[in-house]
Structure formats: structure tokens, C-alpha cells
N, C-alpha and C positions, 0 to 999 in steps of 0.2 A: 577234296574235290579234284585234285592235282593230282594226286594218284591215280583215283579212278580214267581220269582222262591222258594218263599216260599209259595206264594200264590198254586204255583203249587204241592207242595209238601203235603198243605195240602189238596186239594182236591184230588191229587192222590192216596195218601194213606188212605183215606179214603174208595174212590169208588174202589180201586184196593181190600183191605178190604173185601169189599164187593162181590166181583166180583169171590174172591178167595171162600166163600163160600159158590159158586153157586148162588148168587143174582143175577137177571135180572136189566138192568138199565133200560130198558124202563117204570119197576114199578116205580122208581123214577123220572120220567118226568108227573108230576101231573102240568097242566101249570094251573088250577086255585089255585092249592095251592101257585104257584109261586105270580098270581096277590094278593091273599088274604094277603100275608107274605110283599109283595114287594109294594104293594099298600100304607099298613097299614104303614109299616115305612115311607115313601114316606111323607105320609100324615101328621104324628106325626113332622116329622123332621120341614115342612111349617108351621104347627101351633106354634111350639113352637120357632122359631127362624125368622128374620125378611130376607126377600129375599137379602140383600147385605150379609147376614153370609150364605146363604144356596148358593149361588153363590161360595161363598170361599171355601165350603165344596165341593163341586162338583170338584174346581178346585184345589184344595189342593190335592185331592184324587188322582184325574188323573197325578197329579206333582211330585205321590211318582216314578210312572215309571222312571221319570231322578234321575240322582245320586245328590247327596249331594253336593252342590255346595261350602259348605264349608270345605276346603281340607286344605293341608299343602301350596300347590299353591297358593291360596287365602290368605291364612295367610302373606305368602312371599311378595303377590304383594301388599297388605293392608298394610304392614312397608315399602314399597316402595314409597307408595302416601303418607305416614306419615313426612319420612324423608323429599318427596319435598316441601311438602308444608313449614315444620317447619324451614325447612333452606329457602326458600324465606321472610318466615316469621322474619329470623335471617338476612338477610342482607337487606331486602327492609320494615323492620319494618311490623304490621300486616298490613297499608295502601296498601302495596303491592301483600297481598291477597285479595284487594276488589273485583278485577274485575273476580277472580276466584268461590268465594265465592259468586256472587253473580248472576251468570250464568253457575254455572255446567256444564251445558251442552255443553258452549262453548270454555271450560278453555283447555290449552293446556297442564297443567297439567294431571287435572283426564280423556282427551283422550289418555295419551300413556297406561292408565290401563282401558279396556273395564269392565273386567270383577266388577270393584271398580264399576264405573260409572253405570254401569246397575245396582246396586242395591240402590234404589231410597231412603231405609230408612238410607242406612248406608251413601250416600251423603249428603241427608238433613240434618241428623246427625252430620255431620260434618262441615258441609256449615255454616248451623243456629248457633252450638257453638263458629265458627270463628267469625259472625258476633255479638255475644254477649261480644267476646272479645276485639272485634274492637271498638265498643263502651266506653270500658274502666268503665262499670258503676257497677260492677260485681266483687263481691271478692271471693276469692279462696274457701270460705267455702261456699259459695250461691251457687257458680258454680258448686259443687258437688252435692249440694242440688235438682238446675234444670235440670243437667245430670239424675243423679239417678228417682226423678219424669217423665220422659220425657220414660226412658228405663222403667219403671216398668208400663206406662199403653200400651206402646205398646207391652209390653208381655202379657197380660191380654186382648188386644184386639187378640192378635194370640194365644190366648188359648182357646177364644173362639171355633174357630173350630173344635180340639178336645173332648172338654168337648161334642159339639153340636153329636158329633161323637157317644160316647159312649153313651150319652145319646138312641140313638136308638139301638144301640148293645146291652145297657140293656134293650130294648124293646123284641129283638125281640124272646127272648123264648117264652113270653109272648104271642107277635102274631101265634108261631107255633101254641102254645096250644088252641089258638082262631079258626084258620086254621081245628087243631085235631078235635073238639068239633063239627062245621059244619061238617066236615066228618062222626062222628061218628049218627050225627040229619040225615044226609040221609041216613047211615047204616040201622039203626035205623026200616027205612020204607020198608027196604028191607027182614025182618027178616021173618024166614019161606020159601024162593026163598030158589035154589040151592045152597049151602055150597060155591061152588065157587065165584059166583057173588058176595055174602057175604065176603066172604075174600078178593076181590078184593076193595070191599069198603073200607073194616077197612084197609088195606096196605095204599088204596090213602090217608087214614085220616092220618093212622101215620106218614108219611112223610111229613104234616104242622108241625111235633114237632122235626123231626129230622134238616126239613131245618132251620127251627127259630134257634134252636143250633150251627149250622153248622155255619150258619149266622153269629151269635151274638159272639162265641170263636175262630173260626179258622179263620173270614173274617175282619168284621168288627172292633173288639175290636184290634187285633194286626194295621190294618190301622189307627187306633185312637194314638195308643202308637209310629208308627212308624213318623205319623205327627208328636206329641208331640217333638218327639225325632229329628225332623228338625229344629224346634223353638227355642228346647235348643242350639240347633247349631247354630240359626242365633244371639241369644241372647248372646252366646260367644262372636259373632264377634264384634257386637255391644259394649258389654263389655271393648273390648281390644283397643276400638276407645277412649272410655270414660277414661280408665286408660292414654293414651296416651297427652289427652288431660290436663288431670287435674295436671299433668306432665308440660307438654310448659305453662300453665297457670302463674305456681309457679316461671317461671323461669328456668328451667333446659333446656341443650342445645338440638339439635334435637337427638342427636344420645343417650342420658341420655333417652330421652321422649321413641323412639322407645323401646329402653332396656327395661323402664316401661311395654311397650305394649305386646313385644316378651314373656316377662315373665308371664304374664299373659294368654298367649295359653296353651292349653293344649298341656300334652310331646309328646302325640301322633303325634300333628301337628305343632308341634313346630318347627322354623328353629334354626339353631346351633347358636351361638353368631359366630362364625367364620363363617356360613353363609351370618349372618348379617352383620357382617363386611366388605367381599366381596361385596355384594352390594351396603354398601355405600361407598366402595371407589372406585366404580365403578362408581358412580354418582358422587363423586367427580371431576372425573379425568374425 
């Protein structure tokens, strides 16, 4: 929602800007400048990234409309699935996480937490590290080692999008000015006609260098930083799964492991310790 109404705020204030100076908007509706600018990026972005990233990019884009799914809520129910699992895991040894572990989807665990469950990296996440512990063939300093590898290229695989992101936002002044240049070649052939005609030309040209700007700083570069800035978010969570883990690993009880985890959220979204407390003795009892 944040985006959209920043989104709006900076087109508003721009064409309101404008508008306020006595500018026509219909000057600014140059639809080959739109294909020339829109094409161009279009283009660039295909070439230079393989269609399963330019898919992501599309869909990433359109997913800043929903809110940030990682909240203080999430956080709450994520030491929620932590606690159950770790305390099944404390009275029915890890054998007793097999059949959860090894079918997600149908564990009666991670269904009382939809929200856990629907996110496919932070269960496989979890899933696959129980099963590495079940095996028993894993020492506590490996276990860090293949957590931490494991989290560091799926951030580098979701940063792809970004990066793919800005890469055409810093394109696209580049395309206004391409945009400009054609407009001012058929200016050009116009020279000598009525002053007016004339000026009508060189306005439609300048508005490939205004849109490429507009583009590149008010649209796309802040959607780039605003992805970015969901990734950092999901790689927290991610995070606080991996501290919780390597916690239960060493030995420490579930409620010790969760405390690891909770401490690890940021304060913004962090639950109290007497929050957390209330929950687990709420699953206690």
C-alpha cells in the first residue's frame, strides 16, 4: 500500500508541478515516446537476464502492492512452530520428527501455523536441517557452516531481481536521451515550417528525456530498493530459524533455543520475553 501511495505522490507532484505552471498534459502524452523508452527497457531487461529472473522481476514488482509479510505476527508464530517442534523433538527424541519433517505439508504441526507453512523456503529450511540432524552425521561446527552456505546463496539468488531491476533504471535516462535525439532528427526536417509546428516537435522530443528520468529516479530505482528491502526482510527471518537451530543442535532446551531466536529479531518486531513466555506456557498447558 506504501508503495502505491508513494508511487502516487511522486507522480502527483510532479504533473501537479507542472500543471501549476500552466503546462498542458496532453503535451506530455507522446505514446511513441512511451513505446521508444518502454520498448527499449523491455528489451534490455530480456537480453540481459534469463526468462525464470525476468518472470520474478515482473512478479516481484507487482508483490510490492501487498504488505510485508514479515511482521512482529510472523515473528510470534515462527517461535511458535520453533517451540513445537523442539519440544516434540525433547520428549519423542528427533525420530519423532520424522514424519513431520519429511512431509510438510501434511504435518499437524506446521498446519496449525498457515502462515509458517506457506512459505516454502523457510519450511524446507527447516525440514531439511531436521533431517540433517536426524541423521546424527553432522557436528555442530559443520552445521553452521551448511546453514550459513545454504542462506547466503539463496540471498544472492533473490538479489538477483533487484540488481536485474536497477540495472534498467540505470538505463533508462539513457533511453530518454535516445527517445530525445529521434525527436529532435524529425524536428530537424521540420525547420523553416511554422514556429509552432516547430515547437511542437521539440516539446514531443523532450519529453523522451524527461520520461527516461522520471522512470529511472521516481519509479523504478525506489521499486528496486523497496524489493531489496523485502529480501532483507525475508533473510531476517530466515536468519532467526538458523540461530534457533544451531541452539537445539548444541543441546540447549526448546525454550533456551526459542530465547536464541527471539533475540535475534529485530526490536521493532520483536515479541517481549514475557510475551514468549505466555505462549509457551500456553502450549504447555
Amino acid at each position: 500500500m506504501f508503495v502505491i501511495i508513494g508511487l502516487l505522490i511522486v507522480v502527483g507532484s510532479v504533473l501537479g508541478g507542472y500543471v501549476m505552471h500552466h503546462g498542458k498534459i496532453v503535451v506530455l502524452i507522446q505514446i511513441s515516446e512511451f513505446i521508444i523508452i518502454g520498448g527499449a527497457g523491455l528489451g534490455a531487461l530480456l537480453v540481459a537476464n534469463p526468462p525464470a529472473l525476468v518472470k520474478r522481476v515482473f512478479g516481484q514488482s507487482f508483490g510490492l502492492v501487498k504488505p510485508n509479510p514479515y511482521t512482529g505476527k510472523a515473528y510470534a508464530e515462527l517461535l511458535q512452530v520453533l517451540y513445537d517442534v523442539f519440544q516434540v523433538a525433547r520428549r519423542e527424541g528427533l525420530v519423532g520428527l520424522e514424519a513431520h519433517i519429511e512431509d510438510p505439508d501434511k504435518s499437524e504441526i506446521f498446519k496449525k501455523y498457515p502462515a509458517f507453512m506457506n512459505n516454502h523456503h523457510a519450511t524446507s529450511f527447516l525440514a531439511d536441517t531436521l533431517k540433517v540432524l536426524l541423521t546424527g552425521a553432522v557436528e555442530d561446527h559443520h552445521l553452521s557452516e551448511i546453514l550459513d552456505l545454504d542462506l547466503e546463496q539463496q540471498h544472492e539468488e533473490a538479489m538477483a531481481v533487484p540488481h536485474a531491476l536497477n540495472k534498467v533504471s540505470d538505463a533508462m535516462p539513457g533511453f530518454g536521451i535516445v527517445a530525445a535525439v529521434l525527436g529532435v532528427i524529425i524536428t530537424m526536417g521540420s525547420v523553416g515550417g511554422a514556429p509552432e509546428v516547430v515547437g511542437e516537435k521539440v516539446a514531443a522530443a523532450l519529453v523522451g528525456t524527461f520520461l527516461g528520468i522520471l522512470l529511472s529516479y521516481g519509479i523504478l530505482g525506489p521499486m528496486a530498493s523497496a524489493i531489496e528491502s523485502r529480501i532483507k526482510s525475508e533473510h531476517a527471518y530466515m536468519a532467526c530459524i538458523r540461530t534457533a537451530l544451531l541452539s537445539f543442535a548444541r543441546g540447549d532446551s526448546p525454550m533456551t533455543s526459542v530465547e536464541f531466536a527471539r533475540r535475534n529479531i529485530e526490536p521493532g518486531d520483536r515479541p517481549s520475553f514475557t510475551d514468549l513466555e505466555a505462549m509457551t506456557k500456553r502450549k504447555a498447558a
